[in-house]
N, C-alpha and C positions, 0 to 999 in steps of 0.2 A: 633500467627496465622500462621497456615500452609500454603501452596502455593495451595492448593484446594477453603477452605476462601479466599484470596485474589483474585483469578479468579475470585468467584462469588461477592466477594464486589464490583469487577470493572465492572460488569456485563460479563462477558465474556461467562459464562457458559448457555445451552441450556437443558443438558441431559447427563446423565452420569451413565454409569454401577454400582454393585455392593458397595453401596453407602458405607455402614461399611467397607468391604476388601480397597475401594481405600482409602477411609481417611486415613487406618491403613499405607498401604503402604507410601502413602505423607508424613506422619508423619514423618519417617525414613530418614534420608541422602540417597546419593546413589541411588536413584531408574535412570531408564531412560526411557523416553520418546522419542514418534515419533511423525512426520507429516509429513506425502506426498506433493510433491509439482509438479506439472504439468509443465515439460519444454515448455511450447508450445510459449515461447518468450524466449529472452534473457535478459528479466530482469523482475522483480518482480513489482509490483505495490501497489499503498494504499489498494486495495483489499484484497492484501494478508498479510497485519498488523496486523489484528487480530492473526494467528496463531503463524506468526512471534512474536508477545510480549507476546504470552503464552509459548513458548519457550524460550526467555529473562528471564520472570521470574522464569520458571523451573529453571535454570542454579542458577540463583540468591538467589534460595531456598534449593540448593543443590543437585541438580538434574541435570542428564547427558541429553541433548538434543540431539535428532537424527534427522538430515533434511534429509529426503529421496526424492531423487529427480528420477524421473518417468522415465529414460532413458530406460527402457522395457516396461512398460504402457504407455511408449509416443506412440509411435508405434501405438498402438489401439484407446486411448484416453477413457475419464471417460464419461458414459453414463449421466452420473447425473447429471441434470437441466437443461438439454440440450436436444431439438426439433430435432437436425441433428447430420448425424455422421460427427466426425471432420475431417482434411484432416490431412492424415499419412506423419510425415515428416521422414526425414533422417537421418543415423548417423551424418553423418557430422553437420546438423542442429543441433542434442542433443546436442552432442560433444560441439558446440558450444555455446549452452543456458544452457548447465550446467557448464559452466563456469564463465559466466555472473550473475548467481544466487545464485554464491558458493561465491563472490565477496561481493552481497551488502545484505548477511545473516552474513557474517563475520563483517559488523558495528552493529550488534545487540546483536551478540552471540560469545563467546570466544570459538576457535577450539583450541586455541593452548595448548599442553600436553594431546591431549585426552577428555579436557574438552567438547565438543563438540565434534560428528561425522556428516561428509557428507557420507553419503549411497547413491548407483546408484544401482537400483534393477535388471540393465540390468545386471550387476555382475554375478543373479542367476537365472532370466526370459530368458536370452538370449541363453539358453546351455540346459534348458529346453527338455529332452525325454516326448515325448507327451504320448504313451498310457504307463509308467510308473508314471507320472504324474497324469491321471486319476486313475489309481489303487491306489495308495497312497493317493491325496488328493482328487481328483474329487468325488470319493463315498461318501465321508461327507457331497455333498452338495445336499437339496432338489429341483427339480427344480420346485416344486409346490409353496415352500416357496419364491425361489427366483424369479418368478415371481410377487408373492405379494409386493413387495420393490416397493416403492413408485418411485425412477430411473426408474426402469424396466416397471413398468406400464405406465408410462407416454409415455414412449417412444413406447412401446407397441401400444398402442391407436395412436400415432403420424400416419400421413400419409406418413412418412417414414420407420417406424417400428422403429424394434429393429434388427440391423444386428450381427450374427453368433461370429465374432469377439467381440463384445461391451458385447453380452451377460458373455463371457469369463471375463468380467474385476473385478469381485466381488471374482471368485475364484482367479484370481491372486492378487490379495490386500492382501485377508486373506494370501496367501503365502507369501507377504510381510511379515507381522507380525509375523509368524511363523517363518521365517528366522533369524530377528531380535531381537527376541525369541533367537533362538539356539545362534546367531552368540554373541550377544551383553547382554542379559538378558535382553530382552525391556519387561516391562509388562504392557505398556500403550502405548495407539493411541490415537492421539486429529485431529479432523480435525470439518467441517462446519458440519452445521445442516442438508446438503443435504446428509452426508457420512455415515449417523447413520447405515442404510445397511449395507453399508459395512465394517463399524467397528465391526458391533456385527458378523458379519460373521466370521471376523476374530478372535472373540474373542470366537469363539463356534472351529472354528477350534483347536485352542491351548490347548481348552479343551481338544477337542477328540481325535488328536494325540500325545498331552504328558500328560495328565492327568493334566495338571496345570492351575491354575486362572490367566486371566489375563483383563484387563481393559481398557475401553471407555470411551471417553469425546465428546460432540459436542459443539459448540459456539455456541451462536447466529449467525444470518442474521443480519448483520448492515446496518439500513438505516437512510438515512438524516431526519430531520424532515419534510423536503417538498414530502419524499413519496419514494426520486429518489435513485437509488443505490450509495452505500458508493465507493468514488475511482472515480467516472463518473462525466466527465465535459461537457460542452458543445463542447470542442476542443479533445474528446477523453478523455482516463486514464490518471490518474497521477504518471506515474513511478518513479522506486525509482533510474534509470540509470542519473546521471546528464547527458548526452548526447542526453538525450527523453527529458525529464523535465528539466530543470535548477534550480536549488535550489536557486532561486530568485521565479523562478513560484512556486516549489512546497511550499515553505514560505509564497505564496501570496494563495494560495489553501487551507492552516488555518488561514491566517489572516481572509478571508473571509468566517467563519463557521458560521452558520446559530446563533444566539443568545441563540436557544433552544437547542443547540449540545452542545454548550461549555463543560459543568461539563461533559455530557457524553462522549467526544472525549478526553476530560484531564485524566480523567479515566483510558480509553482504552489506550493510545495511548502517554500516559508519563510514567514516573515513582513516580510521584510526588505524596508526602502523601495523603491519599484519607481523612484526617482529613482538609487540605489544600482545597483540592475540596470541599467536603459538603460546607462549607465556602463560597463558591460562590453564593450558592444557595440564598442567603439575596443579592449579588449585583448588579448593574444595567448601564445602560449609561457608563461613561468614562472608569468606573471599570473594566466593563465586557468586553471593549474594549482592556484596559491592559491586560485583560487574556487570550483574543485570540492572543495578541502578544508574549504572554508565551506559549500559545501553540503552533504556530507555531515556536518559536525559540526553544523548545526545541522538537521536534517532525525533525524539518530539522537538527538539533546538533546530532539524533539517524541517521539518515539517511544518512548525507554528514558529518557530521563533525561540530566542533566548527567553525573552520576558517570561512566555507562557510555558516554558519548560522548568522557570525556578519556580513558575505560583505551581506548579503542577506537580514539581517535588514538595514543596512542602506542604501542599495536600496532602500529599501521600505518609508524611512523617506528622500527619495529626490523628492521620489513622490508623498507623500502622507502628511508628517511633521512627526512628532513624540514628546512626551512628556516623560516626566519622569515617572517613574512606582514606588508608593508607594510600599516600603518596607514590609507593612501590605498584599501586595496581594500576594498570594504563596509564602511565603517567601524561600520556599526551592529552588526554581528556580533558573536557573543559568545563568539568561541574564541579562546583565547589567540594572542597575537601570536609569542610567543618561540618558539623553536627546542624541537619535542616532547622529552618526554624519551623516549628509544628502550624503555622497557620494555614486554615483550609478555607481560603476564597474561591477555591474552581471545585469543588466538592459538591455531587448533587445536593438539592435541598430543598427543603418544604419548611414553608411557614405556618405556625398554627396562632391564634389570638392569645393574647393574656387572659381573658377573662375563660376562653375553655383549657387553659391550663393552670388556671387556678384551682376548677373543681377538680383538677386531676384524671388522666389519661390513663388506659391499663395499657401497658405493654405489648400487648400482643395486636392492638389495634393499630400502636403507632409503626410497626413491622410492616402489617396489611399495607396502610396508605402510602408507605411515602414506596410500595413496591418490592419491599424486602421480600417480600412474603405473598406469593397470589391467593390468600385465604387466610380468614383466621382462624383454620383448623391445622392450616402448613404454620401459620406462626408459632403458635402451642407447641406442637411438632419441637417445632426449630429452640423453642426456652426448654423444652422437657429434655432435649438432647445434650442441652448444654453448647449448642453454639450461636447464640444469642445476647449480644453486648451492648451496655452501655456504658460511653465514654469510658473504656475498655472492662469495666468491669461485667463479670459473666452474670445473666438473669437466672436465678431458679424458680422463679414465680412468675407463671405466664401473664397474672392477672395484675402485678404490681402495679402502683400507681403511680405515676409520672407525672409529678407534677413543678409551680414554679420554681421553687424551691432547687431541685434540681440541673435548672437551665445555669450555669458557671457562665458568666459574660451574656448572658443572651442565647446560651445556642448548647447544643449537646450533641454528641455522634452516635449513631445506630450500626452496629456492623452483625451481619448477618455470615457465620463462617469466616475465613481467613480472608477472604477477597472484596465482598459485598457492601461499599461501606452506602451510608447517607445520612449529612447533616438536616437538623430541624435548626430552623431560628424560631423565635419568639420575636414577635408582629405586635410590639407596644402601643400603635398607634391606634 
């Protein structure tokens, strides 16, 4: 099975050019691929996984992967799915977010020897002669057709329009790929379902100024099953920077996948035999609970590392419990089978002194502080309903007093509902 099959086995794929020339291509070792990636942070998010693991498995299949990261198209910003123009940031800013993205693309993808390239388009947008620029590439493009792009039109209609700058970002794309063309022999671009525009533009360019074929891939749009965009939480994204996210959060962010996601995020967003997944599809209750704990452990193992995906499990089994994971369920998976050990070292946590938890804390106040809770009227709330725990036991008195005595080792758990948790230490010094 080619690395084209297996995109579309895992669902990945949306649309894609010249259906016989690319298969023929994939087929072959050696090809290389691209995908743009928009500096517009300093670090990458669950949103951008999908492209990110279609590059993992190019590499994987024998294929050069290209991360082109937008340090010239940042500047202007991507028209595409987007109501407003963005706000133009700085070198310095680029400078700095393409740094941060060269970082956590490298736990996915192997750079070293070549195998992988990081490309800055600013290399060859930035030095850019403008009316030599239109006489070479600018006459290839029609402005009647490039109106028609579904970007363009949207934006067009918006009651911001479409500004002078933005309309410019389709010819410079296609000059991406035409660079990476000459520079590298790219003769594939994969990006979302919103880029298809601007892929085929690029891919009509390389035609007509080198006479050569070359090829388009889009993804799908991934959404939750509840409706809501893939990567969005109620607290913001979920970055892939442990300094935004903690790989205890981002752990508890596939623990907690929707039941109907399961096979389809194990799919996407592991590497684990897709004979493995179908497999799922007959299990239920506990089972399906084991496999969300395999998708999160191995999904935070891509992302932060092994280390920080076992401290992050057994965070999660100090506050939540944990059981043993039948050997029958993915077996390919690479998280321990045994029963976690409950210690929570990546668990949020606030410290408070010995001496104000001697005279004793009430409940509802330690909820407020350490953020369970934005008031202590929502904390009340939260004891009077009954979903308010200490070291798992449920509060019925909002006003209880908490004090040393209480602390077990030093430290005790606060969970607020099923998901909520946060440790307190006790600060002896």
């Amino acid at each position: 099975m080619n690395v084209l099959a297996i995109l579309k086995e895992r669902g990945f794929i949306n649309n894609q050019t010249h259906d016989e020339e690319l298969e023929a291509y994939l087929n072959r070792d050696g090809g290389s691929c691209y995908i743009g990636f928009d500096p517009t942070a300093d670090s990458l998010h669950v949103g951008h996984l999908i492209p990110i693991m279609s590059l993992a498995h190019m590499q994987r299949n024998g294929h050069r992967p290209i991360a082109l990261v937008g340090g010239g198209t940042g500047m202007i910003g991507d028209p595409s799915g987007k109501t407003e123009m963005r706000q133009m940031m700085t070198e310095e800013t680029i400078s700095k977010n393409l740094r941060g993205i060269r970082n956590q693309l490298a736990g996915f993808i192997d750079f070293n020897g070549g195998r992988a390239i990081l490309a800055n388009n600013a290399d060859w947008l930035a030095t850019l002669a403008y009316v030599p620029f239109l006489r070479d590439i600018g006459r290839h493009f029609s402005v009647n057709r490039m109106i028609k792009a579904e970007s363009y039109r949207q934006r067009i209609e918006s009651d911001g329009g479409l500004s002078f700058i933005e309309f410019n970002y389709m010819l410079l794309q296609a000059y991406d790929f035409l660079k990476l063309h000459d520079n590298y022999n790219c003769r594939l671009q994969m990006g979302g379902s919103d880029q298809w525009g601007n892929i085929v533009a690029g891919v009509d360019l390389v035609r007509k100024a080198r006479q050569e074929t070359v090829f388009g891939i889009t993804f799908n749009l991934i959404t939750k099953s509840d409706g809501t965009k893939m990567g969005k939480t109620a607290g913001g994204a979920v970055w892939l920077d442990p300094e935004k996210t903690s790989p205890y959060d981002y752990y508890q962010f596939w623990i907690n996948t929707d039941d109907r996601d399961v096979t389809k995020f194990l799919a996407l967003f592991t590497f684990l035999p897709m004979a493995e997944i179908k497999s799922l599809n007959r299990v239920a209750g506990a089972d399906l609970n084991h496999a969300k704990q395999i998708l999160a452990f191995e999904a935070t193992s891509l992302a932060h590392g092994r280390e920080a995906a076992l401290k992050a499990r057994s965070a999660s089994a100090a506050a939540f419990g944990s059981r043993e994971i039948p050997a029958a369920i993915l077996p390919s998976a690479a998280i321990p089978r045994d029963k976690a050990d409950a210690a929570p070292p990546t668990l949020p946590f606030t410290r408070i002194g010995k001496d104000e938890s001697d005279n004793g804390i009430p409940a509802y106040q330690l909820f407020q502080r350490t953020g369970l809770c934005r008031s202590a009227g929502e904390a009340r709330r939260l004891i009077a309903q009954g979903g308010a725990y200490i070291d798992g036991e449920s509060l019925t008195m909002f006003d209880r007093i908490v004090h040393t005595g209480h602390f077990k080792g030093g430290a005790l758990v606060l969970r607020a509902g099923k998901k909520r948790v946060h440790r307190i230490e006790l600060d002896t010094n």
